[in-house]
Legacy VTK file of the C-alpha trace (Angstrom):
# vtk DataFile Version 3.0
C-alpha trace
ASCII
DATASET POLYDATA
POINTS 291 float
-9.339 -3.361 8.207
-7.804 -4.754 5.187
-5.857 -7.371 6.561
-8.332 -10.558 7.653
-9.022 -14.674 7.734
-11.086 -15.696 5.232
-11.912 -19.044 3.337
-12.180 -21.256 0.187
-15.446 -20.378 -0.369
-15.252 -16.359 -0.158
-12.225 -16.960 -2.994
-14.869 -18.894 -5.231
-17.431 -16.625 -4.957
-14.935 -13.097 -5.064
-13.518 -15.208 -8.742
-16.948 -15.978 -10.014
-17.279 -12.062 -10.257
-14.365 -11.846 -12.111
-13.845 -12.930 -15.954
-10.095 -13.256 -14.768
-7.466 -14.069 -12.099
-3.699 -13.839 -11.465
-1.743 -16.105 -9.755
2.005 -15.325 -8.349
3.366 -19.046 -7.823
7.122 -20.052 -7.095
9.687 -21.740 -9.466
11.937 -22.433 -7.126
9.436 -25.043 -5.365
8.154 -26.212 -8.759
10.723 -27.374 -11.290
9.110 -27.204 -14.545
6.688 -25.456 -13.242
5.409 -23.327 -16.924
4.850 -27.382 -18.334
2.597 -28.234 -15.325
0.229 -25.139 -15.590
0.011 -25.341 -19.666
-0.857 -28.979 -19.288
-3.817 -27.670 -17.133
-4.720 -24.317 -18.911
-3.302 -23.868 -22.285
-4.939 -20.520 -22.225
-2.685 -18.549 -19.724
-0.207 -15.389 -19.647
2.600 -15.420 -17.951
6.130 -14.040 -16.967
8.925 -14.473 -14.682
9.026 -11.584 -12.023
12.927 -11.735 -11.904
13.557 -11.509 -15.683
14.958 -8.421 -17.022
15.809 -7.797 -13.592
19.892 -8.571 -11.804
18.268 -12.189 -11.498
17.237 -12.733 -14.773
20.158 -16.190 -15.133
18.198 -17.671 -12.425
14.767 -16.587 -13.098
12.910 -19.697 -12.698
13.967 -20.676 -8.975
11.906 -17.314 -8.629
8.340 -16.111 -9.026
6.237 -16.225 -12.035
3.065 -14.109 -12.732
0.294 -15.771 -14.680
-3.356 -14.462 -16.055
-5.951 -16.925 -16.162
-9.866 -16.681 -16.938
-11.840 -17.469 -13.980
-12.579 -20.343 -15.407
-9.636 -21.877 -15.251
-8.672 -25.590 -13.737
-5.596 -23.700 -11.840
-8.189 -22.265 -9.375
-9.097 -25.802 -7.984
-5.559 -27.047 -8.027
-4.464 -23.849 -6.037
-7.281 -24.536 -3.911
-6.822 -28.573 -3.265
-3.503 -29.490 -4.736
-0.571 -26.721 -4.120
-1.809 -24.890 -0.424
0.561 -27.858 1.046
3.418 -26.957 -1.351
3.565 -23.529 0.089
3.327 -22.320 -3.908
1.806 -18.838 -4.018
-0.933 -16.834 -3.373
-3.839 -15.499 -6.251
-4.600 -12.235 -6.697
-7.342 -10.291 -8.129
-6.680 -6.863 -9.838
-8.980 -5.016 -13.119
-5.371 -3.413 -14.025
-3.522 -4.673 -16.661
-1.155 -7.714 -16.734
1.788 -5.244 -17.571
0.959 -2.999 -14.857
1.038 -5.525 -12.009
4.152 -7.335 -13.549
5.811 -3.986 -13.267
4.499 -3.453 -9.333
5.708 -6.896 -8.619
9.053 -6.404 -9.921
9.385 -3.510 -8.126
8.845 -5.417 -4.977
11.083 -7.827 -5.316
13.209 -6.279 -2.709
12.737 -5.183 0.666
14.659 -1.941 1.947
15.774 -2.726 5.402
16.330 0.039 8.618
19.989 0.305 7.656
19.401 1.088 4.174
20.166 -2.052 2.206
18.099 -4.298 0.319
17.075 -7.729 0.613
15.134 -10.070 -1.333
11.360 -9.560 -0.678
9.541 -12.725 -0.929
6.108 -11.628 -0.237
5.146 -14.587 -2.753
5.876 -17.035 -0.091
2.153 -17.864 1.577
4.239 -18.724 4.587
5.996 -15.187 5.134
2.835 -13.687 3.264
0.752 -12.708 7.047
3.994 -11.603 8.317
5.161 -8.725 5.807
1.319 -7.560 6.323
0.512 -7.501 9.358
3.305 -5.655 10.188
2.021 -2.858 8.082
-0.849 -0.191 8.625
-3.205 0.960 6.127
-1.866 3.404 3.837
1.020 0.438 3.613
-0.768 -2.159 2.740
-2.529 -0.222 0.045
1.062 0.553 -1.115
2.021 -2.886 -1.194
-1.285 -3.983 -3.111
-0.592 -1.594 -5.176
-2.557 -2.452 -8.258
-4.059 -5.459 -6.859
-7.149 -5.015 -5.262
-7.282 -8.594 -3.521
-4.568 -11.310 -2.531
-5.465 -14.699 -1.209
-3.065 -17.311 0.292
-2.944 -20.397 2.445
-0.831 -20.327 4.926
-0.018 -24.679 5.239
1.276 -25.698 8.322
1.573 -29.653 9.483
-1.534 -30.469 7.543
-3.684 -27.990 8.101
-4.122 -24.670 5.758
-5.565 -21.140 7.129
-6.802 -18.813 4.172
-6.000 -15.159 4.474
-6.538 -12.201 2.391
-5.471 -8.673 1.865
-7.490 -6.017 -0.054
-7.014 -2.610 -1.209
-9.242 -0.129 0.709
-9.460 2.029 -2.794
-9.953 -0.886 -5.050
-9.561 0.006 -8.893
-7.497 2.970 -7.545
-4.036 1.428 -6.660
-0.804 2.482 -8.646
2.417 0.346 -9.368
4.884 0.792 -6.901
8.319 2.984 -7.398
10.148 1.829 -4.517
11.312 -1.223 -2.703
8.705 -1.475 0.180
10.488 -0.366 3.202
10.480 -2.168 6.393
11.495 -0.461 9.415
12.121 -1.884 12.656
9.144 -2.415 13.840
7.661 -4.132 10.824
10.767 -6.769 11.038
9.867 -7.491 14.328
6.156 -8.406 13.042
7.799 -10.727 10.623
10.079 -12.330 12.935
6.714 -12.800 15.562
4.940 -14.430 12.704
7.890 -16.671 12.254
8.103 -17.968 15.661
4.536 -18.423 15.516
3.975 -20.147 12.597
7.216 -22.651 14.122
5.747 -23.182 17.204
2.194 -24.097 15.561
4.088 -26.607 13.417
5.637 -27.900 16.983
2.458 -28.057 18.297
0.935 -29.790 15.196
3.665 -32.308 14.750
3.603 -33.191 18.569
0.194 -33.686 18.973
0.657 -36.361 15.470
3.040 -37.899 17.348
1.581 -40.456 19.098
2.558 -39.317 22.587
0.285 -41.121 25.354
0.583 -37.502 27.401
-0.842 -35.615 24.666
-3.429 -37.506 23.799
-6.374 -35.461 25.635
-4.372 -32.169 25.002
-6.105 -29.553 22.335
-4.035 -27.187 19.566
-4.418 -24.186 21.958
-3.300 -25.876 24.889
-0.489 -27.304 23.069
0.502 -24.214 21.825
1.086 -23.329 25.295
2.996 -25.130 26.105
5.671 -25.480 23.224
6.107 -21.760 23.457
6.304 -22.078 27.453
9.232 -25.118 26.434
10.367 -23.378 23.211
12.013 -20.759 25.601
13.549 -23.273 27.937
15.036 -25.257 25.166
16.736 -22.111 24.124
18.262 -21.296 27.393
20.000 -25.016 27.337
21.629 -25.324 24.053
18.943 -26.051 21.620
18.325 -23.491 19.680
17.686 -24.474 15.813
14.633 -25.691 15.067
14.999 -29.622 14.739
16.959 -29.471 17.643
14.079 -27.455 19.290
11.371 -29.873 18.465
13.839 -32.598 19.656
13.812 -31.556 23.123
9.931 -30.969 23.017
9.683 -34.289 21.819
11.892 -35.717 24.691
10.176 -33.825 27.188
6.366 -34.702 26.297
7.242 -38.082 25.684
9.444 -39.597 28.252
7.815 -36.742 30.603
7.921 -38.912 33.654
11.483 -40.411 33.241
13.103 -37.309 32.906
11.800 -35.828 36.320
12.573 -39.027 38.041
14.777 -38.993 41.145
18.583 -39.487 39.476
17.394 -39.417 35.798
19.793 -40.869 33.888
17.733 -39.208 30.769
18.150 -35.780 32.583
21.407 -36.047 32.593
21.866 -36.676 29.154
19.506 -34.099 28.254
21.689 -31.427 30.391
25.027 -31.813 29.258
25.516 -28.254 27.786
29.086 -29.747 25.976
27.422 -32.091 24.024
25.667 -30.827 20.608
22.216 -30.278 21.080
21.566 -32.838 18.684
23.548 -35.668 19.711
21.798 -35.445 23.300
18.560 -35.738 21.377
19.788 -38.917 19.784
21.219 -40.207 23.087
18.042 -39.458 24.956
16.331 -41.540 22.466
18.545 -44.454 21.967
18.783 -44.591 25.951
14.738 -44.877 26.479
14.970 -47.913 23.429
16.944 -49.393 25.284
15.612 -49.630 28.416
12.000 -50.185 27.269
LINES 1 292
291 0 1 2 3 4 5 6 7 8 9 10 11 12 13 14 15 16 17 18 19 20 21 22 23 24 25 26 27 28 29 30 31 32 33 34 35 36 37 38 39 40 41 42 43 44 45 46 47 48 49 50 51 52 53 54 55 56 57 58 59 60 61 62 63 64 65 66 67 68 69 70 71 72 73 74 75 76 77 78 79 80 81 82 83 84 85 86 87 88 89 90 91 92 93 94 95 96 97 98 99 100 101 102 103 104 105 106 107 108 109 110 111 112 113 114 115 116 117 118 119 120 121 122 123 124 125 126 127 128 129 130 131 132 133 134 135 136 137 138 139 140 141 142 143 144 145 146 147 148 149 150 151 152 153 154 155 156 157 158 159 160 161 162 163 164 165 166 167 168 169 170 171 172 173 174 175 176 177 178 179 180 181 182 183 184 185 186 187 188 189 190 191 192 193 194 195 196 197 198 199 200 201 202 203 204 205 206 207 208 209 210 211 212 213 214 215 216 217 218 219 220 221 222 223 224 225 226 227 228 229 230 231 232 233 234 235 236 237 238 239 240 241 242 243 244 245 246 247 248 249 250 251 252 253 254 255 256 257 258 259 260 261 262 263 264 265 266 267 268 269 270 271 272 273 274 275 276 277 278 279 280 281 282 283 284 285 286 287 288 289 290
């Protein structure tokens, strides 16, 4: 298997090995992102992934490749400090910096089923367990490429799961010369890691909520039920994701007033010609007003 959990710790220990590390963080989620990591390590290499590429006049909204010993102050700030601002993942390769630049720039795209390309933001620690696990093998070792380890955390409602991918040939990977291609069936593993990763953030967010229901009610159970609910809100009109978690919220918090005999909360809740999110609001401001 070269797909599995892992934690903090296991990083530490696989760096300590290591005189170096790379790390493949996102500009778009850090403005001035090269300042902050020379202010913490004036010792590091980078470059952008989309320069000298069709993106290169917007290269620093995208990802940026950096070398740093393993000593380096970036490891405990992408440990502690970034995991929550979904920034990247680190990666641990004996190849050269040019060689995984090149890999990584080949990856920047995606080739879909129907033969066109879209960006490939494997970068992204929150899409990171969805691109792999959607892949066997031989394809993750194509992926890796040259890196023979990639760590991420995947942050979700205040709480961070570590994850890594390895090489099953480590030292042996080449550069890629292709856009990684995802068929079907790998889309759909990205799109079930999507919904899951949504409904944990539900789950998470409702259970933070304060809701007197919920109070005895663990993750797992929780999850449960949003996905049980997630469905049903679908089915009656709310189908983007605020408006989703606005008709969870409605339905674990005023629970009992919206099965009551002649609900007036029901009723708002059901009328199918009113914008999923104004019925939200009107559920809420009608249960403030009659507390």
């Amino acid at each position: 298997m070269t797909f599995q959990r892992t934690t903090p710790d296991a990083l530490v220990t696989d760096v300590q090995r290591q005189p170096r590390l790379f790390l493949l963080l996102d500009g778009g989620l850090a403005p001035g992102l090269e300042v902050m990591l020379n202010t913490l390590d004036h010792r590091i290499w980078h470059a952008w992934i989309y320069s000298e590429t069709e993106y290169a006049a917007h290269h620093r909204d995208g990802p940026l490749l950096v070398q740093a010993r393993a000593d380096t102050p970036l490891l405990q700030a992408f440990m502690q400090a970034w995991p929550s601002r979904h920034l990247g993942g680190l990666l641990m390769s004996d190849q050269s910096f040019d060689v995984v630049l090149v890999h990584l720039r080949c990856l920047r795209h995606a080739r879909l089923p129907d033969g066109t390309q879209s960006l490939l933001r494997i970068h992204d620690p929150r899409a990171s367990r969805g691109v792999i696990q959607g892949l066997d093998g031989d394809a993750i070792d194509a992926l890796l490429g040259p890196v023979d380890r990639w760590y991420w955390c995947e942050w979700n409602e205040g709480k961070g799961d570590w994850y890594r991918a390895f090489h099953s040939s480590p030292g042996h990977g080449h550069a890629a010369d292709a856009p990684l291609a995802l068929t079907a069936e790998r889309l759909q593993a990205l799109h079930s890691q999507q919904i899951a990763y949504r409904d944990t953030r539900f789950a998470r967010r409702l259970l933070a909520g304060n809701i007197p229901a919920l109070e005895r009610v663990d993750e797992h159970t929780m999850l449960t039920y949003v996905r049980r609910h997630s469905l049903d809100a679908a089915t009656r009109g709310f189908e983007n994701d605020e408006d989703m978690y606005g008709f969870l919220e409605v339905y674990f918090r005023y629970h009992e007033q919206l099965f009551a005999d002649h609900s007036p909360l029901a009723r708002i809740m059901s009328q199918s010609t009113v914008p999923a999110w104004r019925r939200v609001q009107q559920a809420h401001a009608f249960m403030k007003g009659a507390a």
